[in-house]
C-alpha positions as CSV (number, residue, x, y, z in Angstrom):
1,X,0.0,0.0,0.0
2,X,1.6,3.3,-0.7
3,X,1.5,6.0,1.5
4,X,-1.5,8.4,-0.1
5,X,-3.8,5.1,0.3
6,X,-2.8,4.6,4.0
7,X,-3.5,8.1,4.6
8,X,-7.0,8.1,2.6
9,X,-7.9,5.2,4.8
10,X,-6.6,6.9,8.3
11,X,-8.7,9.8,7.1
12,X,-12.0,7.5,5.9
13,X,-11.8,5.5,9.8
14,X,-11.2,8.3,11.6
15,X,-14.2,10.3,9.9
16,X,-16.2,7.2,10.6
17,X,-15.3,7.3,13.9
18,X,-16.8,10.9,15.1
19,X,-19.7,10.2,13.0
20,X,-20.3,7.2,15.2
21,X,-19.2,8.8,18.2
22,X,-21.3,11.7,17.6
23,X,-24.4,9.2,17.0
24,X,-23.8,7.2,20.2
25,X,-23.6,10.7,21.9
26,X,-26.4,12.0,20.8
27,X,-28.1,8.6,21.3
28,X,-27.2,8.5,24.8
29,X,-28.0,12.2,25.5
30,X,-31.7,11.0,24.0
31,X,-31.9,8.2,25.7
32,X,-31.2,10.4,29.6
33,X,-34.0,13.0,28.2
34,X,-36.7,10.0,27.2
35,X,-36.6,8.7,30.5
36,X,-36.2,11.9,33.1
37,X,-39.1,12.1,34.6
38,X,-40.6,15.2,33.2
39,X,-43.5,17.2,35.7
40,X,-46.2,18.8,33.8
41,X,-47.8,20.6,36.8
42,X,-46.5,23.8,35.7
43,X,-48.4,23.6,32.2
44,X,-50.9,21.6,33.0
45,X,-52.1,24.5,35.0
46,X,-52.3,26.7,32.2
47,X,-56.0,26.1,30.4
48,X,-55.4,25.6,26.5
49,X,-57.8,25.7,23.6
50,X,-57.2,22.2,22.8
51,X,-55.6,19.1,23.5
52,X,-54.3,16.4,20.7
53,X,-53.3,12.9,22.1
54,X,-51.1,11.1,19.7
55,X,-51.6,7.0,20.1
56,X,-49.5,4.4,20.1
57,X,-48.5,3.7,23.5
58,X,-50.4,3.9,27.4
59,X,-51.2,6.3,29.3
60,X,-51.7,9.1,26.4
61,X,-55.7,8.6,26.1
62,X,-56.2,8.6,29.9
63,X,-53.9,11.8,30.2
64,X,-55.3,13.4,27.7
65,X,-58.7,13.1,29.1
66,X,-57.8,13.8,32.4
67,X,-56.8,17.1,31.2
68,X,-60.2,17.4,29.5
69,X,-62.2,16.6,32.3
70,X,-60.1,19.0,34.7
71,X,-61.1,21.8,32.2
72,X,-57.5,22.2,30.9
73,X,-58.9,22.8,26.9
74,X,-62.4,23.0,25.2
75,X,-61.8,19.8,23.1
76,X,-59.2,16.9,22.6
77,X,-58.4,14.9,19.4
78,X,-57.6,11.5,19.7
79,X,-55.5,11.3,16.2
80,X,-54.7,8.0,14.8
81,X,-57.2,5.6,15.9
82,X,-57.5,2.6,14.0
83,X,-60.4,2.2,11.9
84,X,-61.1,-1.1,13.9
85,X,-61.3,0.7,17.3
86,X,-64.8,1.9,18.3
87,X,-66.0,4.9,20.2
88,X,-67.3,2.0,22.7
89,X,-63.7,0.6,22.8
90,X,-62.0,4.2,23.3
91,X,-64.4,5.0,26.6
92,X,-64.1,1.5,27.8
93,X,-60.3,1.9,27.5
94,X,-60.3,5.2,29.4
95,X,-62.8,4.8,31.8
96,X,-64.5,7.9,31.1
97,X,-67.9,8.5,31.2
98,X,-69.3,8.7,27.5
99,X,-70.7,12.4,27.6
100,X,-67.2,13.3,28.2
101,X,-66.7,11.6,24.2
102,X,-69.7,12.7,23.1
103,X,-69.3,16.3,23.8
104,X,-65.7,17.1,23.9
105,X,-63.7,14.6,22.0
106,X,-62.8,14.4,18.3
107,X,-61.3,11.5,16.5
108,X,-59.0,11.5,13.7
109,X,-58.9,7.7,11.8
110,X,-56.9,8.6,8.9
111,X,-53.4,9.2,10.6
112,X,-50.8,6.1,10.3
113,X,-47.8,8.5,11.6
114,X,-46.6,11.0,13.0
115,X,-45.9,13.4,10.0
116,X,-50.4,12.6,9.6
117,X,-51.0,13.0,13.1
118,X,-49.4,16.7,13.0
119,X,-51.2,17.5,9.4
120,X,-54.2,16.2,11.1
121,X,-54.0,18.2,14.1
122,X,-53.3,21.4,12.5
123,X,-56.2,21.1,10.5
124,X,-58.2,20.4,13.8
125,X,-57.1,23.1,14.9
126,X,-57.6,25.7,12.1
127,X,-60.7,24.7,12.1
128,X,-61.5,25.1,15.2
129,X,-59.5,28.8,15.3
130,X,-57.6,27.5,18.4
131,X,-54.3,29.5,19.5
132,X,-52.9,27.1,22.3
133,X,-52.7,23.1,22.2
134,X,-51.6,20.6,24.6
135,X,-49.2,18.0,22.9
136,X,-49.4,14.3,24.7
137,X,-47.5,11.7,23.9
138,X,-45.0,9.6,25.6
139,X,-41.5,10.9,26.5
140,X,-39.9,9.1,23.9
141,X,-41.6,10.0,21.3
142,X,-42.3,14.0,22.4
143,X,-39.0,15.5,20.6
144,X,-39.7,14.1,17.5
145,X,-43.8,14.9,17.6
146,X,-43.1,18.7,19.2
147,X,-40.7,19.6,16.1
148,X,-43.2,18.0,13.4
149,X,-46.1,19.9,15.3
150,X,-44.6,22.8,15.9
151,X,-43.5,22.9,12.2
152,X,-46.9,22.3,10.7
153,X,-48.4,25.5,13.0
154,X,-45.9,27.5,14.2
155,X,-48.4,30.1,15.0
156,X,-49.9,27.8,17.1
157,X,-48.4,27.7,21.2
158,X,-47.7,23.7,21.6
159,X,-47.2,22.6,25.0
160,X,-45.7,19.1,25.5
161,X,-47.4,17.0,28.0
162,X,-44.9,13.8,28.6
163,X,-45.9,10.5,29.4
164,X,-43.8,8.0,31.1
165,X,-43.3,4.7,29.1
166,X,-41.1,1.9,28.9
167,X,-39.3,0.8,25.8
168,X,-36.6,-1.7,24.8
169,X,-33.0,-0.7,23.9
170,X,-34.0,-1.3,19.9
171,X,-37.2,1.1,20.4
172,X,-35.4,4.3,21.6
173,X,-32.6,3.3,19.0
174,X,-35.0,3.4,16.2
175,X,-37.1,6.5,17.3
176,X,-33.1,8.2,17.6
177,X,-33.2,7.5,14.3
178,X,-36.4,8.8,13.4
179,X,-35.5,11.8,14.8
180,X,-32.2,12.4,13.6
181,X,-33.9,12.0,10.3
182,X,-36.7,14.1,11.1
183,X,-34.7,17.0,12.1
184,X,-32.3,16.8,9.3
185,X,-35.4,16.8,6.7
186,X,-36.8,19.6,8.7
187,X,-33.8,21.3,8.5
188,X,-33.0,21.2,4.7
């Protein structure tokens, strides 16, 4: 090997190095903020105009609608409920009374991801000329769903309400990812 390809390949593994580096960083940085216990007293005492629970994972619905109930926000959207799941299932699942859904609560079917569930809510909320919105979902999945929302209405004042889940080690790796990708796609 002469000397110009030894240094090409120094300069190739060491590249690859901080890139990786940088990644496992970041992915470890991620990892501390998915699962610090985040309060939500502070903003939770703030009413809202609306409140848009993102499913997918437990505890979102019932926080949601515990916010609705203790007149936090007019409405709530449930977005991305399966076409299967019925408005019986929903308040069975919650254990809220049904005037509460019958009232209050909008539910979007269409969205299959995240990118839908913040196209959907915007609309929602457009619609409804709201100026505030209460963003649940679960820890993990917050910094990904808070820069697609807050990209798709940035008029709009989102305020993230966490919920504590746990995930496996592939899970968080692959929402990383997501978001890594979301932010670069966001940024270009």
């Amino acid at each position: 090997m002469t000397q110009n390809k030894i240094m090409r390949a120094r300069t190739v593994l060491t590249a690859a190095a901080v890139i990786i580096g940088l990644w496992a960083l970041g992915l470890l940085l991620f990892i501390n903020s998915a699962q610090t216990p985040k309060t939500t007293e502070d903003k939770s005492s703030t009413n809202t105009t609306g409140i848009a629970v993102l499913t997918g994972g437990s505890g979102r619905l019932e926080t949601g609608l515990q916010l609705l109930s203790n007149d936090k926000a007019q409405r709530l959207l449930i977005s991305g409920v399966h076409t299967s799941v019925t408005i019986d299932d929903l308040i069975r699942l919650s254990g809220v009374e049904a005037e509460i859904f019958n009232c209050c609560v909008d539910i979007d079917r269409a969205s299959t991801n995240t990118i839908e569930n913040a196209v959907a809510s915007a609309s929602w909320v457009q619609k409804n000329n709201y100026t505030t919105l209460y963003l649940v979902t679960s820890a993990y999945h917050m910094p990904r769903s808070l820069m697609l929302f807050e990209s798709k209405m940035p008029e709009i004042t989102v305020i993230p309400i966490y919920v504590s889940t746990s995930l496996s080690f592939s899970a968080i790796i692959v929402e990383y990812n997501k978001y890594l990708f979301t932010s670069a796609r966001l940024f270009l």
